[in-house]
C-alpha positions as CSV (number, residue, x, y, z in Angstrom):
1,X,29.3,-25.6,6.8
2,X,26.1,-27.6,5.5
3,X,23.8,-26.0,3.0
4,X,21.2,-25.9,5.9
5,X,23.7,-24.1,8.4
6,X,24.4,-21.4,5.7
7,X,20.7,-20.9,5.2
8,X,20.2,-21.3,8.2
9,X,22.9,-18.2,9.1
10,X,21.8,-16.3,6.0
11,X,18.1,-15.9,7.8
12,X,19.6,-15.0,11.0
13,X,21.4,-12.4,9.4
14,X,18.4,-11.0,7.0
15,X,15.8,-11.3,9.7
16,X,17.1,-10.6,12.8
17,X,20.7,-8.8,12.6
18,X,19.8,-6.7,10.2
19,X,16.6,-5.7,11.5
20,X,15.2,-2.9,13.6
21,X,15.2,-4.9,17.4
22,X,12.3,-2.3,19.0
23,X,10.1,-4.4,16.6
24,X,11.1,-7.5,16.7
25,X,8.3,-8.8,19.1
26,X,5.2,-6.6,17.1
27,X,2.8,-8.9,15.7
28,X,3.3,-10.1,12.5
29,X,7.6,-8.4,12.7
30,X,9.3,-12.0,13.8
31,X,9.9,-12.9,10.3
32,X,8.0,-13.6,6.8
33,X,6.3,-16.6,6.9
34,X,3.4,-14.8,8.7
35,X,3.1,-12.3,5.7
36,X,3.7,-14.6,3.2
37,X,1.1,-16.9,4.6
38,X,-1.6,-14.2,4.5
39,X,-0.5,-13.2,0.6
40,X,-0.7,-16.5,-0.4
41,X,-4.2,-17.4,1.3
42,X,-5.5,-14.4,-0.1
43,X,-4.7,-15.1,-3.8
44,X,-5.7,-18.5,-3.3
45,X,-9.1,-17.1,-2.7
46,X,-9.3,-14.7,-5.0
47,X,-8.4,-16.5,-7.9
48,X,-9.7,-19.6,-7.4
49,X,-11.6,-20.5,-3.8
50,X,-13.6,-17.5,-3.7
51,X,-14.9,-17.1,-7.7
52,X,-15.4,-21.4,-6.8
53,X,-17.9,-20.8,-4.2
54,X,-19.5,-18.1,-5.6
55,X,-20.3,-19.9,-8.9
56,X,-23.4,-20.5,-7.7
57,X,-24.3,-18.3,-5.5
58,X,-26.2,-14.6,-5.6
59,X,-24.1,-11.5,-5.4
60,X,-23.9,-10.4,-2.3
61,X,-24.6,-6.5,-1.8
62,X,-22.7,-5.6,1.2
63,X,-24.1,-2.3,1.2
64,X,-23.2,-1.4,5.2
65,X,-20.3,-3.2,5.2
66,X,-18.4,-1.3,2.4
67,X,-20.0,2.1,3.9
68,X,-18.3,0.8,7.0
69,X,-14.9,-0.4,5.9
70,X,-15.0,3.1,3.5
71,X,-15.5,5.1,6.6
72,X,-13.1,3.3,9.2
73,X,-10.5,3.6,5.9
74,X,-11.4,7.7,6.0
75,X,-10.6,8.1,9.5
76,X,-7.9,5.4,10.2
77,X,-5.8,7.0,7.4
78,X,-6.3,10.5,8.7
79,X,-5.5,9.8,12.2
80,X,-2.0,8.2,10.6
81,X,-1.1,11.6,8.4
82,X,-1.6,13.6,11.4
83,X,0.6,11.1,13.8
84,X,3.4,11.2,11.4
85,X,3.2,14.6,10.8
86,X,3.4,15.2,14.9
87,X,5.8,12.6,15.2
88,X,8.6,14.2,12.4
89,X,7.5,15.9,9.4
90,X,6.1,19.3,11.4
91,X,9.1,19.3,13.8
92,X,12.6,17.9,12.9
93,X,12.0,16.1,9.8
94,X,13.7,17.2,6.2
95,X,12.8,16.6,2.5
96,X,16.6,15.3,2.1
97,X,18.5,12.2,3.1
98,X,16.6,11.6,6.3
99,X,18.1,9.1,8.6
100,X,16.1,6.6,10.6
101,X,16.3,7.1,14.3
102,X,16.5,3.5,15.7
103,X,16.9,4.8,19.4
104,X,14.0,4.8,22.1
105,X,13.1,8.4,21.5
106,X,9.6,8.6,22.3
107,X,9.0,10.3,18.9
108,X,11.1,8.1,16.9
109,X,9.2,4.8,18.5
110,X,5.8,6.7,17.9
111,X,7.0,6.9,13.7
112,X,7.6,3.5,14.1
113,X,4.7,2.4,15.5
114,X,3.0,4.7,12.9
115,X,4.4,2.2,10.3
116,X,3.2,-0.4,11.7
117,X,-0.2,0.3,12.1
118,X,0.2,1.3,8.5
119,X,1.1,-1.9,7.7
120,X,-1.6,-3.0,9.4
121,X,-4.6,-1.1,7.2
122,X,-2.7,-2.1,4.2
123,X,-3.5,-5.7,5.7
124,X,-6.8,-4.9,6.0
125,X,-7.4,-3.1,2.1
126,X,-7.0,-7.2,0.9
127,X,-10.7,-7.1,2.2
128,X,-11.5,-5.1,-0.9
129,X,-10.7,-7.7,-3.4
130,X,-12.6,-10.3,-1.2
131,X,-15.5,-7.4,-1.7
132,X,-15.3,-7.8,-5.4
133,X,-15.4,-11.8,-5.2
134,X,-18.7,-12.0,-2.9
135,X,-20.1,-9.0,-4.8
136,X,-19.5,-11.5,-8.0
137,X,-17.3,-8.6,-9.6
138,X,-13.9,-10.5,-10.3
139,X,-13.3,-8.7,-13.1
140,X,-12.6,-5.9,-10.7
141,X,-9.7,-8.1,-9.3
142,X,-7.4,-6.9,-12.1
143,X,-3.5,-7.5,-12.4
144,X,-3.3,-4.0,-11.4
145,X,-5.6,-4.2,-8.9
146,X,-4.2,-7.8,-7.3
147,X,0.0,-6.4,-8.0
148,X,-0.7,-3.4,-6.2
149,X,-1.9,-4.6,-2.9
150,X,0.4,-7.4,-2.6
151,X,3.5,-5.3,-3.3
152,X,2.2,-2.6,-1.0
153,X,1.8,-4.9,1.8
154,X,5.5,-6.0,1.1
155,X,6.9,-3.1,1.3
156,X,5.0,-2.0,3.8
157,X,6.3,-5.0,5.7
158,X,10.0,-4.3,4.7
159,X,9.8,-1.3,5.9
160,X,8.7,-1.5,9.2
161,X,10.8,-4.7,9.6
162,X,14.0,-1.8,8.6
163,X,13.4,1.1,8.1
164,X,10.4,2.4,10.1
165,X,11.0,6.2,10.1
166,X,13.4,8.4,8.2
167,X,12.6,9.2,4.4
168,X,10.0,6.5,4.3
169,X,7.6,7.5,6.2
170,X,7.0,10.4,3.6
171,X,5.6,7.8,1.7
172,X,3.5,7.1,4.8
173,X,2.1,10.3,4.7
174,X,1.6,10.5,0.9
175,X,-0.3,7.7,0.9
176,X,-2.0,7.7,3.8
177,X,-3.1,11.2,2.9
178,X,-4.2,10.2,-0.7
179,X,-6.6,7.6,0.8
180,X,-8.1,9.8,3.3
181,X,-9.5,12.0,-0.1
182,X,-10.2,8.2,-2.2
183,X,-12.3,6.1,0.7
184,X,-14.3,9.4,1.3
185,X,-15.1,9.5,-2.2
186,X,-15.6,5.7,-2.1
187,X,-18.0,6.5,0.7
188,X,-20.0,9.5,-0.5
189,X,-20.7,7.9,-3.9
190,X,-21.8,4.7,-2.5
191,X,-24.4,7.0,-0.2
192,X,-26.9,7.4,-3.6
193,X,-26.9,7.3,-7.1
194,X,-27.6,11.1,-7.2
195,X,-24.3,11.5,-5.3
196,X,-22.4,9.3,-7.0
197,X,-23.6,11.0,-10.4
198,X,-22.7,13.9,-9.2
199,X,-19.3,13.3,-8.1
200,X,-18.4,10.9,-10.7
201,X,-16.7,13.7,-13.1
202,X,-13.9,14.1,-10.7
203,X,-13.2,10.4,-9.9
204,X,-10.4,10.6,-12.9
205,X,-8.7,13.0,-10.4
206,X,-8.3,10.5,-7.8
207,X,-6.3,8.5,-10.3
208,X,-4.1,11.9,-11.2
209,X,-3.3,11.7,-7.5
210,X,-2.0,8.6,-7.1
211,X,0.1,9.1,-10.4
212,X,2.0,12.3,-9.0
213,X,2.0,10.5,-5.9
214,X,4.3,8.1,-7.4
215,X,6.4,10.3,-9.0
216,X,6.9,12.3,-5.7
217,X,8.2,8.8,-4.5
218,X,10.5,8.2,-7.3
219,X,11.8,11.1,-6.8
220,X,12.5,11.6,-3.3
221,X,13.4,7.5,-3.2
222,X,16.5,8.6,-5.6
223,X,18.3,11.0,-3.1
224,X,19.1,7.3,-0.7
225,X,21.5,6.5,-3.6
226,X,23.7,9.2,-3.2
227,X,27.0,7.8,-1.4
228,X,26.4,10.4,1.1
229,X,22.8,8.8,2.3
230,X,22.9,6.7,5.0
231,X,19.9,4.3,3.9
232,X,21.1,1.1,2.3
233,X,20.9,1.1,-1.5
234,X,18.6,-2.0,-1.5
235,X,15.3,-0.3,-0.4
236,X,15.4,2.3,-3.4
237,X,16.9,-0.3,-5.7
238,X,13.6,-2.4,-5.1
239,X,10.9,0.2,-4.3
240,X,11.8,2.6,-7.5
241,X,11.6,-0.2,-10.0
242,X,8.1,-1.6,-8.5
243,X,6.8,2.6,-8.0
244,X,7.8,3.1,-11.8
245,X,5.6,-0.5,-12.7
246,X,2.9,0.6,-10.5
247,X,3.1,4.0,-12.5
248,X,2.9,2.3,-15.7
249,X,-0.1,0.3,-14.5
250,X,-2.1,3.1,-13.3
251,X,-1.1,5.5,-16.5
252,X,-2.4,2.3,-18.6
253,X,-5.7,2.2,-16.6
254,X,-6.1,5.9,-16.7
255,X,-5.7,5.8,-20.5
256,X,-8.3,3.1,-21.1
257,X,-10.4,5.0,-18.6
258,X,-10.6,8.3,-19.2
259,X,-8.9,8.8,-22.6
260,X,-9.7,9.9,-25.9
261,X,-13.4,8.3,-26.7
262,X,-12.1,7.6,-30.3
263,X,-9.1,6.4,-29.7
264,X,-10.3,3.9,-27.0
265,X,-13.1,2.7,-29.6
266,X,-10.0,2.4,-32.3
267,X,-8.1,0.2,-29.5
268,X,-10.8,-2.1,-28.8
269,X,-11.5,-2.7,-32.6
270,X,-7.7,-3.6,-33.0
């Protein structure tokens, strides 16, 4: 067998065989390039088209639009905690080992679809980063900011393309319900300075959140390595490492954020 034929095998077996069939035919589900393409038109942008045709250029304010996009985000990521809640976690899910049900259940293709459409709005939060770019805020498009929303969209990706219900989709819900609370915040403090002054002492919260978020993942993610666990070891060998960077990242952020005024001052003089 040629090198081509056993790469050429090795993709039918990692993209089709071993994927979930029901989605097979969903936009963007045939195989990576599609993704792949989008991540890598969006960091060409970011880093260098975008900040290129901005150089000089005015900020743009884009006032409405982020009200808009904050908004559809509120309501979007409510209407997906509530559909995955319906769909398993209020009727026959468990905090344990759950399986993925790969059948044609109408509940088990609704969890799925779920993921999808998750996938989806994780799609759509790369908008942000252009946000930052026409607002001529690229400082804003930090490592953190730029690793977290490509590996998001990954994942999000890999699990629909596998593993679209089961234990995963309590991360579905986690985050999903963690951004309904963060894009109404983002859109009440972009409604007036007054507002935003007065809700600005609990925006270090939001962070807090996310943190325990990612610890709830960790820890959950660690029960699909028991022998007894159904779900392949790959997923949790891959998503705990990047949870525990992503953890890292936001504790560092948090730190140089909201930490001790004197010891910030003593880190910047260093």
């Amino acid at each position: 067998m040629s090198a081509m034929e056993s790469l050429s095998v090795m993709y039918s077996t990692l993209f089709e065989d071993m994927a979930d069939p029901r989605v097979r035919r969903w936009p963007l589900m045939g195989g990576p390039g599609p993704i792949l393409a989008i991540l890598g038109g969006y960091l060409l942008f970011v880093l260098w088209l975008g900040p290129l045709w901005m150089q000089h250029r005015k900020a743009k304010s884009l006032r409405l639009q982020i009200a808009v996009y904050n908004i559809f985000q509120v309501w979007s990521n409510y209407v997906i905690t509530v559909g995955v809640l319906n769909a398993g976690w209020l009727t026959h899910y468990t905090l344990g080992c759950q399986p993925v049900d790969y059948s044609d259940d109408p509940l088990a293709v609704r969890m799925a679809e779920l993921c999808w459409w998750t996938m989806v709005i994780k799609l759509m939060e790369l908008l942000e980063t252009v946000f930052f770019i026409l607002r001529k805020k690229p400082e804003q498009a930090s490592f953190l900011h730029l690793y977290h929303h490509v590996s998001t969209l990954l994942f999000s990706w890999i699990a629909v393309k596998y593993v679209p219900g089961g234990m995963p989709t309590l991360y579905v819900l986690l985050n999903c319900g963690v951004h309904v609370i963060m894009y109404l915040y983002y859109f009440l403090t972009g409604l007036s300075s007054s507002i935003r002054t007065f809700l600005n002492p609990w925006k270090k919260y939001l962070t807090i959140l996310q943190m325990v978020q990612f610890c709830v993942m960790v820890g959950h993610s660690a029960q699909a390595l028991a022998p007894s666990c159904p779900l392949h070891p790959a997923l949790p060998l891959s998503f705990i490492p990047n949870v525990l960077l992503v953890f890292h990242l936001f504790r560092q952020f948090y730190s140089s954020a909201y930490g001790d005024p004197r010891r910030r001052k003593s880190e910047r003089r260093e």
